[in-house]
C-alpha positions as CSV (number, residue, x, y, z in Angstrom):
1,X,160.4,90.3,53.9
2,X,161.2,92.5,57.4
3,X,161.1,95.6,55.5
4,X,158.1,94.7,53.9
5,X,156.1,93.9,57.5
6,X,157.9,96.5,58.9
7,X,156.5,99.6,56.3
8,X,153.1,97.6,56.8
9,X,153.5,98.2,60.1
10,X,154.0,102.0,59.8
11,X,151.4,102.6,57.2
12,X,148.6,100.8,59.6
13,X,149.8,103.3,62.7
14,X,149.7,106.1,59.9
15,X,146.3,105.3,58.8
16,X,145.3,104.8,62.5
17,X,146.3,108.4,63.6
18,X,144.5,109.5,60.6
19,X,141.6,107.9,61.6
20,X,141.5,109.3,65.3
21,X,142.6,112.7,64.7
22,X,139.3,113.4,61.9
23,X,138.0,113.3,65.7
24,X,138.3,115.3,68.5
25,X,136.7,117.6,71.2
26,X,134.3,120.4,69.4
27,X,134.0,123.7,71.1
28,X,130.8,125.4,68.7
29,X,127.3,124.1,67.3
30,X,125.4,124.8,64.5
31,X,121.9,125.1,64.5
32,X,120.2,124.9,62.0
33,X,116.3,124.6,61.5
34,X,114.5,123.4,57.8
35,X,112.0,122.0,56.3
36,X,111.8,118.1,55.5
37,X,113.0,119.2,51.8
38,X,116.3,120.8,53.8
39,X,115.0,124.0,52.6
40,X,116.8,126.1,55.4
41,X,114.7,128.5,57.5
42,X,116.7,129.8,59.9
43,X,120.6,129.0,61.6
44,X,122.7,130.4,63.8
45,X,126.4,129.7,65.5
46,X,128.0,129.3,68.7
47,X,130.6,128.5,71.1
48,X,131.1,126.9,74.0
49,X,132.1,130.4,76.2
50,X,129.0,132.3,74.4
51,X,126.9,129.5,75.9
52,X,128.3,130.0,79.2
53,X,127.8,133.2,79.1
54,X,124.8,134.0,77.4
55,X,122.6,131.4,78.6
56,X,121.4,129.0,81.6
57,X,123.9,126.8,82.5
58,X,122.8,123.0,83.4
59,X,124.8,121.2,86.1
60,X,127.5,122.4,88.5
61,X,131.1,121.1,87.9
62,X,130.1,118.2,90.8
63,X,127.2,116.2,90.4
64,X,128.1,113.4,89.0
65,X,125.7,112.2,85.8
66,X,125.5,108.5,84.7
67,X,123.6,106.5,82.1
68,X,123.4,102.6,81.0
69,X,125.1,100.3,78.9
70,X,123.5,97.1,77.9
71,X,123.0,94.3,80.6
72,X,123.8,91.1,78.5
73,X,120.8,89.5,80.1
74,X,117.8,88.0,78.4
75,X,116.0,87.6,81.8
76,X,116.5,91.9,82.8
77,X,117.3,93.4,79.2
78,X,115.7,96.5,80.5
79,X,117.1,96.8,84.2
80,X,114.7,98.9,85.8
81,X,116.8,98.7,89.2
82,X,119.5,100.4,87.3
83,X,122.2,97.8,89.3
84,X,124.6,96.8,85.9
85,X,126.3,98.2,84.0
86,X,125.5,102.2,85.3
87,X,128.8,102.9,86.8
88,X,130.7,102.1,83.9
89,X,128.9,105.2,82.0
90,X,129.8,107.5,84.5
91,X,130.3,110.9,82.2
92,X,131.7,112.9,84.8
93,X,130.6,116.2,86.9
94,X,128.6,117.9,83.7
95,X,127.9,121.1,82.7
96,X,126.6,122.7,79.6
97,X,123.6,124.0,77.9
98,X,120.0,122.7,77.8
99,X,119.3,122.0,73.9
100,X,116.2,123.4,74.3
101,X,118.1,126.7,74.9
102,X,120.3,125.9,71.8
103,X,116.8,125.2,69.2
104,X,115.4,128.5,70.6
105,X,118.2,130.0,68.9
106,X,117.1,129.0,65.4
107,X,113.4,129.5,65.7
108,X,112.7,126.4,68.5
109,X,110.9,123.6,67.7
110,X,106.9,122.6,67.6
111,X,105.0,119.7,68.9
112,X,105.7,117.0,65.9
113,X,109.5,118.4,65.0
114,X,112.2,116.4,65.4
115,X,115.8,117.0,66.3
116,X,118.9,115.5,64.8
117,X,122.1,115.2,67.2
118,X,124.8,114.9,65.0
119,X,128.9,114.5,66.0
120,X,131.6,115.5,63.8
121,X,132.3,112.1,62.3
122,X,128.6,112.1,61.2
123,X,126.9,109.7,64.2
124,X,124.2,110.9,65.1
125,X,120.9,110.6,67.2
126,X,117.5,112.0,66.9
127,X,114.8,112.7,69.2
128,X,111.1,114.6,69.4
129,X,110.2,117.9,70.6
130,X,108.7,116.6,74.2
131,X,112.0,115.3,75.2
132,X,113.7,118.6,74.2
133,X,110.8,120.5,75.4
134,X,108.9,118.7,78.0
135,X,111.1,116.0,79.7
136,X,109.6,113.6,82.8
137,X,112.0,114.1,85.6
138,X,113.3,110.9,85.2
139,X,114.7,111.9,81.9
140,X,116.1,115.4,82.7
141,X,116.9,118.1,80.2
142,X,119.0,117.0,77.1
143,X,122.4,118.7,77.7
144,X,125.0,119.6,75.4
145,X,128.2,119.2,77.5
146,X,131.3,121.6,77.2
147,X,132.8,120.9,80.5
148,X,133.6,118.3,83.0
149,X,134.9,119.3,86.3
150,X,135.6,115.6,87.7
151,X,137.2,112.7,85.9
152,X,137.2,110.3,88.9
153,X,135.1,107.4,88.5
154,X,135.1,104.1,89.9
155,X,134.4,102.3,86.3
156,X,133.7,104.9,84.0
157,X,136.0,105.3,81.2
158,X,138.6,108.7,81.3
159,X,136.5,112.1,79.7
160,X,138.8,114.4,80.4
161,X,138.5,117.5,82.5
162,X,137.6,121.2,82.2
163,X,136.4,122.6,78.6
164,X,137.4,121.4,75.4
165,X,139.8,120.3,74.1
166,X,141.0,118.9,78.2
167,X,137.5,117.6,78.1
168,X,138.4,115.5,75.0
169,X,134.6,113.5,74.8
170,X,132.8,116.8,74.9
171,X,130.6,118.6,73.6
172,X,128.8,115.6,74.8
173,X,125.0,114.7,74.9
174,X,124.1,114.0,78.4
175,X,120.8,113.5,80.5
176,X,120.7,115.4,83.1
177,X,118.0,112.9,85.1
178,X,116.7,113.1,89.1
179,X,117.4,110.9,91.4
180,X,114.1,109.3,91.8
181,X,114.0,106.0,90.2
182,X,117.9,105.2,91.4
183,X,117.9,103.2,94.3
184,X,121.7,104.4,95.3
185,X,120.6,108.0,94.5
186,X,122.9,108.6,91.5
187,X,121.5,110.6,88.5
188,X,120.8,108.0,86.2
189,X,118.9,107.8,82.8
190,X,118.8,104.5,82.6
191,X,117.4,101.4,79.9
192,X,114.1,101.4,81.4
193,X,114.0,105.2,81.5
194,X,115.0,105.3,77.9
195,X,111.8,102.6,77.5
196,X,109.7,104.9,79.7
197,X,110.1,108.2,78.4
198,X,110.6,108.0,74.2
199,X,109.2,106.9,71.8
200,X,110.4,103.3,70.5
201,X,111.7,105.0,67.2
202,X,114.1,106.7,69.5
203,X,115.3,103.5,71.5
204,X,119.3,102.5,71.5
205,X,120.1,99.3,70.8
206,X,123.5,97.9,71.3
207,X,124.4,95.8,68.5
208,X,120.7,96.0,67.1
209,X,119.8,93.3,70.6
210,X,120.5,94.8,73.5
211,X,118.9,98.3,74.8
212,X,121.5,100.9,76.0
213,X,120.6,104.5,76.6
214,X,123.8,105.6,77.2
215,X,124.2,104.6,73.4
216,X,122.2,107.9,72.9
217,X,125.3,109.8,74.4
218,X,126.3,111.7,71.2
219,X,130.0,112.9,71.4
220,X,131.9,115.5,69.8
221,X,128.7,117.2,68.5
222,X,128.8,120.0,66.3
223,X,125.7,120.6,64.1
224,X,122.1,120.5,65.5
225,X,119.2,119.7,62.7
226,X,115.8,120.6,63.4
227,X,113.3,119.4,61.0
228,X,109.6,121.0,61.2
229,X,106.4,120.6,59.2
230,X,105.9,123.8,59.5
231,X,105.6,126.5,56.2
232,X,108.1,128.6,55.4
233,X,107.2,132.3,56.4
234,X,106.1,134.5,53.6
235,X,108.5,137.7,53.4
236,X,106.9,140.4,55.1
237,X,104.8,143.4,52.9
238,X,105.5,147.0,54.1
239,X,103.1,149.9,53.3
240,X,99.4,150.1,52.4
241,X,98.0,146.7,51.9
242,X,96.3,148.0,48.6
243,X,99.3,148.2,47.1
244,X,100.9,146.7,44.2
245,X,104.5,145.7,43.0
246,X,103.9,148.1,40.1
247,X,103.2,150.7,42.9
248,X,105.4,150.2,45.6
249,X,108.6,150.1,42.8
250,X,109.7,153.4,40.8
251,X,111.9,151.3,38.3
252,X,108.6,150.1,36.7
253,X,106.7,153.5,35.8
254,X,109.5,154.8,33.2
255,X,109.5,151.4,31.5
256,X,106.0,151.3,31.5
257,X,105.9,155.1,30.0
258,X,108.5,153.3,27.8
259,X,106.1,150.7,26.5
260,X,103.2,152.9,25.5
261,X,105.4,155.2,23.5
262,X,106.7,152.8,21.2
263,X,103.7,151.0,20.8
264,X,102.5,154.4,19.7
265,X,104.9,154.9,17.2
266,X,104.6,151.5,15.9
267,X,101.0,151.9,15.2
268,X,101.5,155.3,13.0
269,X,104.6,153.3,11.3
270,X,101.8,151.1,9.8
């Protein structure tokens, strides 16, 4: 009987490490834009130090930027004073790359696309082209993070610190938001922000009752969908636009010389 709960015992913690390491800190994203039928149009790859390099970087290793879990409370489900339960989704002093910057990469997106977030286990989020492309203030740019230069937070949980894999939550989905509508001056994008500035397809709720935006914080992301209505592009024609596939191609004049000959000997066969 001990043997027995003890191997149970093992196989659980076995299938429990499984479990956790399918996930971990990703450092490159696919992008990848297509049509609703997934027919793919365009893609491309990168990593976390060709972001850093090759394009604008959002944040500065200090500022501190927070979201909002759910209040619990019927009477202020939406919060708009941003006073509960903000500092426990402290995500650290962020930087990374605007998605916007990342779409652009695969042929950006146009008004009435939408955008799929997705993480490595397969959660994912989406969202429409004016919060990737024209974000209120209060929103901020939609950031994919690859580094967090401060893990000290009064409630927050633990992110880790510098680039993946130290920064073991990233890359992370953060909103980079002013300071406006925060009455202690933090960087919040908070429940009524989420309310304010997207659509209600795009809404997070926790448990299907309670709105969260920081529920829209997708972590360890590592594919980027963007699905347009738009048609695919025909390929491209060069020379004279009088011309003809039989024309343009040299493979079809001997076959066509071909054809009339032996249709000519056919006929005096008969």
């Amino acid at each position: 009987m001990k043997k027995a709960m003890i191997k149970s015992v093992i196989l659980a913690l076995l299938l429990c490490f499984t479990l956790c390491a399918g996930v971990s800190a990703t450092d490159e994203i696919h992008i990848v834009k297509m049509l609703e039928d997934k027919t793919v149009l365009s893609e491309k790859t990168v990593d976390y130090q060709w972001m850093e390099e090759n394009l604008p970087v959002q944040g500065d290793g200090t500022t501190h930027y927070f979201m909002q879990g759910p209040t619990f409370d019927e009477n202020d489900q939406w919060n708009p004073a941003e006073d509960i339960n903000v500092l426990s989704r402290d995500f650290g002093a962020l930087k990374g790359t605007d998605v916007k910057d990342l779409c652009d990469l695969a042929g950006g997106m146009n008004p009435g696309d939408e955008i799929r977030i997705v993480a490595e286990d397969g959660f994912s989020k989406r969202f429409g082209y004016e919060n990737v492309y024209s974000p209120p203030s209060r929103q901020g740019p939609m950031v994919i993070c690859w580094y967090n230069g401060d893990d000290h937070s009064e409630e927050g949980d633990q992110q880790g610190t510098g680039y993946p894999p130290d920064y073991y939550t990233g890359m992370r989905l953060a909103f980079f938001a002013d300071t406006d509508t925060n009455p202690e001056g933090y960087h919040v994008f908070g429940n009524t922000d989420m309310q304010t500035c997207m659509n209600e397809k795009y809404w997070h709720y926790f448990n299907g009752e309670w709105p969260s935006s920081s529920g829209l914080s997708v972590k360890y992301i590592d594919r980027i969908e963007i699905t347009t209505q738009e048609p695919a592009t025909a390929p491209e024609t060069t020379g004279d636009p009088g011309e003809t596939g039989a024309e343009k191609s040299p493979v079809l004049f001997p076959v066509i010389f071909a054809s009339l000959l032996v249709a000519g000997i056919i006929r005096k066969l008969r």
